[in-house]
N, C-alpha and C positions, 0 to 999 in steps of 0.2 A: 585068153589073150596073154602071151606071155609078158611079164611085167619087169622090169626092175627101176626098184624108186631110188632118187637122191639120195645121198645120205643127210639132207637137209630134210627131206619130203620124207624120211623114214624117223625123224624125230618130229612130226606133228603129231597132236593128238590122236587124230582118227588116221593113223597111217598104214595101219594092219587092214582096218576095213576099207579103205581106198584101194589095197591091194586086193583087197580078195573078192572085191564089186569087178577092178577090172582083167584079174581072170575067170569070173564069171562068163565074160561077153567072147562071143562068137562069130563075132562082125559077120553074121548072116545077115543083118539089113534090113529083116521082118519091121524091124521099128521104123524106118522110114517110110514103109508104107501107109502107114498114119500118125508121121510128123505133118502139123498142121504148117511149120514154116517150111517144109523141106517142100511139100506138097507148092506150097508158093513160090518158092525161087528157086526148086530147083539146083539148090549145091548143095554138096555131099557135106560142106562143113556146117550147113543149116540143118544137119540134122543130128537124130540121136549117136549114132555110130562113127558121125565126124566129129562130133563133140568128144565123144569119148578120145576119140583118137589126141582131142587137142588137150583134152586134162591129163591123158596116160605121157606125151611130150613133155607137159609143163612139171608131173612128180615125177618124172625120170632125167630132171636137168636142166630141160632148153630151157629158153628165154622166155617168158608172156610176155606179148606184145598187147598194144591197144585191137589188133584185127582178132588174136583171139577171146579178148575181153567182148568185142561186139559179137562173135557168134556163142559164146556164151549167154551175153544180155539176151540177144533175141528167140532163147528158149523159152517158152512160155511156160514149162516146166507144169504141163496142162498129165502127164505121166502117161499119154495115152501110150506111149510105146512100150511100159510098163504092162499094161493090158496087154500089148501084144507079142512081148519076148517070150518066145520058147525057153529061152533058158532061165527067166527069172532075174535078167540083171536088176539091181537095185538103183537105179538108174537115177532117182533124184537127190539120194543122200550123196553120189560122187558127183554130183551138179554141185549140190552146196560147199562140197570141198574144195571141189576143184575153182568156183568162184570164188572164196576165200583168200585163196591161194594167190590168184590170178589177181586183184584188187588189192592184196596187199603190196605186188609185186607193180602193177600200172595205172598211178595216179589219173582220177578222172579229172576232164577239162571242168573249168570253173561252175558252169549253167546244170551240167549235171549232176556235181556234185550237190548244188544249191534245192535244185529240183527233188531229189534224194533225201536230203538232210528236212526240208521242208515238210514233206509228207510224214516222215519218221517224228518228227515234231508232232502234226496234229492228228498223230495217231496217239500221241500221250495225253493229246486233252480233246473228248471227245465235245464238253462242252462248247469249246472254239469255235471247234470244227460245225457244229450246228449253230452255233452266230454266224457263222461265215454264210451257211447255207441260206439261212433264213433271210441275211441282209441282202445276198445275191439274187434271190428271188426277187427282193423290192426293186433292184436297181437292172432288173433283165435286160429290159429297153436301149440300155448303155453298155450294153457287154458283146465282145465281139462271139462271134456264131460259135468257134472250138471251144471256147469257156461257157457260153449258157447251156451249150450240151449237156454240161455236166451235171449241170441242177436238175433236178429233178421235176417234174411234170405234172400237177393234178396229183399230186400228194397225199394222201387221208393222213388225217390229225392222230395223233394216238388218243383212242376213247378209255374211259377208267377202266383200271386194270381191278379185278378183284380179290377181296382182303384172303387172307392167308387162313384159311379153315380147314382143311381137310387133311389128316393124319398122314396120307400119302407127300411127299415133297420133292422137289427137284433142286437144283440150282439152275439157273438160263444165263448162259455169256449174252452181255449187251448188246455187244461189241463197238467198236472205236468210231466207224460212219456210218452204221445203219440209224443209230438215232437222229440222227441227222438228216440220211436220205430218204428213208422208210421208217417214219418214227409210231406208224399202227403195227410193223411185224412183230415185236415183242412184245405189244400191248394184245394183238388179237392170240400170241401163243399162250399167255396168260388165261388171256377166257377161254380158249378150248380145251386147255388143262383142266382150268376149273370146274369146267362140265364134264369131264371125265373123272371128278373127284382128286383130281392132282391140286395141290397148290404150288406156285412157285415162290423162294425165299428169297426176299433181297438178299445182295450183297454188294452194297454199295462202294464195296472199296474197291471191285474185280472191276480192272479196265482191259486193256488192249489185251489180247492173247500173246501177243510176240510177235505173228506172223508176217507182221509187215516188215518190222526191223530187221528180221532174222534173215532175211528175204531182198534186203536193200542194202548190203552193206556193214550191216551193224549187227552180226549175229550174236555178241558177247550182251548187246542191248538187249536183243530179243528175247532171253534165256531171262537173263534180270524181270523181265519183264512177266515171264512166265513165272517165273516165281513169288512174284508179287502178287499174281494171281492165284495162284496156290495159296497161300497165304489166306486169303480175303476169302475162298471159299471153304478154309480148311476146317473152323467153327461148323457149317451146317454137314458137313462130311462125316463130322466126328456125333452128330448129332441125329444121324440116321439119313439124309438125303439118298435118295434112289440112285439119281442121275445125275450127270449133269450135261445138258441139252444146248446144244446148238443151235440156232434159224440160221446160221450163213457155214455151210457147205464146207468154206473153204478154215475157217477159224476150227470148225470142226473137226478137220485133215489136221489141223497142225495140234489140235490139245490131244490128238488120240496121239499124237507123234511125244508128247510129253515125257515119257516112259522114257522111251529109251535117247532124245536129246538131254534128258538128265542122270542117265543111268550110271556117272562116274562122280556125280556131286552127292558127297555122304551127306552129308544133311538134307536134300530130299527127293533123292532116289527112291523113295521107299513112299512117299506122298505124290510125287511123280506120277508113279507107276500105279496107283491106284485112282488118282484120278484118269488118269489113262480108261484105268478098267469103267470109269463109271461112266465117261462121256458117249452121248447117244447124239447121233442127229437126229432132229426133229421126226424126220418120217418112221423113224426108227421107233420112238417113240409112240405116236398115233398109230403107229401102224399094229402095234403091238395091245392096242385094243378094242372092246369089241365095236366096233363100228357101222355091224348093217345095219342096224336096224336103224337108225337114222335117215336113213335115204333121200340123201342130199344131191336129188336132182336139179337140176339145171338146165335152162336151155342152150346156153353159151355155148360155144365148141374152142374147146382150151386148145394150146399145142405147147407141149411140155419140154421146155428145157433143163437136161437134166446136166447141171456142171460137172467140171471134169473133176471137181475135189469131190464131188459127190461120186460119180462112175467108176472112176480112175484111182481115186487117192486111199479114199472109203470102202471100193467096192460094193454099193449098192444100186447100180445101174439098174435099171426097170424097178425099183422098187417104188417113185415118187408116183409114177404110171399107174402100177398095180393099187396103190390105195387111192388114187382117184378116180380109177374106175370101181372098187370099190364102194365106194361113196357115191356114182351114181352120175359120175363127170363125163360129158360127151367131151373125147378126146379125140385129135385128130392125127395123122400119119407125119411121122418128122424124118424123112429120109439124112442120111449120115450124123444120127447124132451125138455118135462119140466123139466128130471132132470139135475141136475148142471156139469159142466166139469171142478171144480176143481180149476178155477181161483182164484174166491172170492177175491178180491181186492189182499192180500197179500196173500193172504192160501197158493197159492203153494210154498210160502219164510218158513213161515211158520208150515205148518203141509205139508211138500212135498212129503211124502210116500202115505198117501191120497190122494194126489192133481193127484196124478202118477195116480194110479189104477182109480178115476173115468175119468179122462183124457182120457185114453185108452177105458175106457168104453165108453166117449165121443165118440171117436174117429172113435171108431165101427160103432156105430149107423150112424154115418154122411158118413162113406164111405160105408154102406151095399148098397146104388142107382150109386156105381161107379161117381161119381162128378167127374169133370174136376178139380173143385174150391169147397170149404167152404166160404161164408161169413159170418158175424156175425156184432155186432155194439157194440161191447166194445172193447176195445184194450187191455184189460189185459185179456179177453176171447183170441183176437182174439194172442197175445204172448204166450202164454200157448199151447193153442192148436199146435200152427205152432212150437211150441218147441220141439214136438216129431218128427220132418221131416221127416213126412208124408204127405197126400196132403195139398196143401199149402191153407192157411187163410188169406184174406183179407178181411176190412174193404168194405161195401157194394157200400158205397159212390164212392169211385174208379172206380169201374165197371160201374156206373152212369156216374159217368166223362166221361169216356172212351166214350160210348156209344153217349152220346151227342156230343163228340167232330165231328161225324161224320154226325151231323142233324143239320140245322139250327136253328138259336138263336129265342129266342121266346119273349126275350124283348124289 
């Protein structure tokens, strides 16, 4: 696509790689064939290749207006078009430019900026954020129907996690709301470590990943924020740690992205880019040992969702599938599941009328094999999902736990 930027748009930061993402594209249109909003409304600016077209207007001069701030917003930024470009465009990094860009140029109205600022708040203190949950629970009975949605449902407690013995070590991100909404996934990733001879090392200082801030508005927060987290794991790094492991998908997408979102800051470009190298998701993880002989059968019949940060971001699409069969899991048929269910870190806070309609269309697809259970490996998938109470979503790891508790130790 031929390009030429502002001479204001040509002294941004990233303004060489905004140029060279959008003569990458070929406005062939492949990507809107599975745009999950285009798929829904229907206009060409709801999708991958009209979006592009409205970021290549806005660093080549025009105006941003508020109309192209909202088709901006309402990308779910899910990359399934990413998966489906021939040509390889890099499609979400000129998302996050181009919203930058766009946000700095068209002040949001009051309620969203508030809504915005709010969440980027109790994304820095996860403690809150799990007061908030816990006292929401007490007071359900009183809460209108779109807000108890969000609570989560028949909850498991986190059960003890076990002491740090074993020469092998990892690091595991927290993260900001899983303790809160899912407070046994990090506890049950723990015990199935530990029976594989892994231990995992606290690091109580490592909070948010960035991704939410970076993602909302506030990407110079996000970056801070990653760094902070660097920081807080850089001790067991330098101390031999293996990995460092993810349970939610999407926090996973953004610390492998660490690398090169800090590849220009000399001070830790260079810690950056290695933890970049060490970060595993979970299944990546498990999946990388030996596992048959446990034979964690089950009568349940699961239906796997597998998030788009996982499919799309990560590229390991079938892989959450293949270690559950593996392991002995009666899995069921989930016709279209590349496309996205609406979570997208904030989306459903945000754009929640969308977030609704492909939810449900989710929702469809995962129960047309009749499942007992949905699992999935993001936790703002897996709160979304379970927010329509319908059949219930758990984190995959759980079931895992479960299942071993019933097999002997293998460390």
């Amino acid at each position: 696509m031929q390009t030429t930027l502002s001479d204001a748009a040509k002294r941004l930061p990233r303004a060489e790689e905004a140029e060279s993402i959008l003569r990458s594209c070929v406005h062939c249109g492949f990507c809107n064939a599975t745009c999950p909003t285009y798929q829904l409304l229907g206009d060409e600016l709801d999708g991958p290749r009209g979006r592009i077209y409205l970021i290549k207007q806005v660093l080549e001069g025009q105006p941003a207006s508020a109309k192209t701030q909202l088709h901006l917003d309402r990308c779910l930024a899910c990359r399934n078009c990413e998966t489906t470009c021939p040509s390889g465009v890099d499609y979400h990094n000129l998302l996050d430019i181009g919203r930058a860009v766009v946000d700095q140029a068209v002040p949001r109205p009051p309620l969203q900026q508030a809504l915005r600022s709010g969440l980027r708040q109790l994304a820095g203190h996860p403690a809150t954020f799990k007061r908030l949950v816990q006292l929401g629970r007490r007071v359900d009975n009183l809460m209108p129907a779109p807000l108890k949605a969000k609570l989560p449902r028949g909850t498991v407690e986190a059960q003890p996690r076990p002491p740090v013995r074993h020469a092998r070590r990892v690091l595991l991100l927290e993260g900001c709301v899983q303790p809160g909404l899912s407070p046994n996934t990090n506890a049950a990733t723990a015990r199935v470590l530990d029976r594989l001879g892994i231990s995992v090392t606290p690091a109580p200082r490592a909070g948010c990943c960035g991704a939410l801030d970076y993602h909302l508005d506030a990407q110079a927060t996000g970056l801070e924020r990653a760094r902070r987290t660097i920081d807080a794991w850089w001790p067991a790094i330098e101390a031999g740690a293996e990995a460092v492991v993810q349970t939610a998908s999407g926090c996973g997408a953004f610390v492998k992205e660490y690398a090169k979102l800090l590849q220009s800051d000399a001070q830790y470009a260079a810690k950056a880019r290695r933890v970049s190298e060490l970060a595993r998701d979970l299944v990546e993880v498990i999946g990388a040992e030996p596992l048959e002989p446990l034979a964690c059968h089950s009568s349940q019949v699961l239906a796997v969702h597998c998030p788009c940060s996982l499919q799309h971001a990560q590229k390991l699409g079938g892989s959450l599938e293949a270690l559950l069969r593996r392991l002995g899991f009666n899995l069921s048929q989930v016709p279209d599941g590349h496309l996205c269910c609406g979570s997208a870190g904030t989306y459903s806070l945000t754009q929640p009328a969308l977030a609704r309609q492909l939810r449900d269309n989710k929702l469809d697809a995962l129960e047309s094999g009749q499942p007992d259970l949905i699992v999935t490996a993001n936790i703002g998938c897996q709160a979304h999902l379970d927010g329509a109470g319908r059949t219930p979503v758990r984190h995959w790891i759980e079931l895992l736990d479960q299942a071993l508790a019933k097999s002997p130790s293998l460390a």
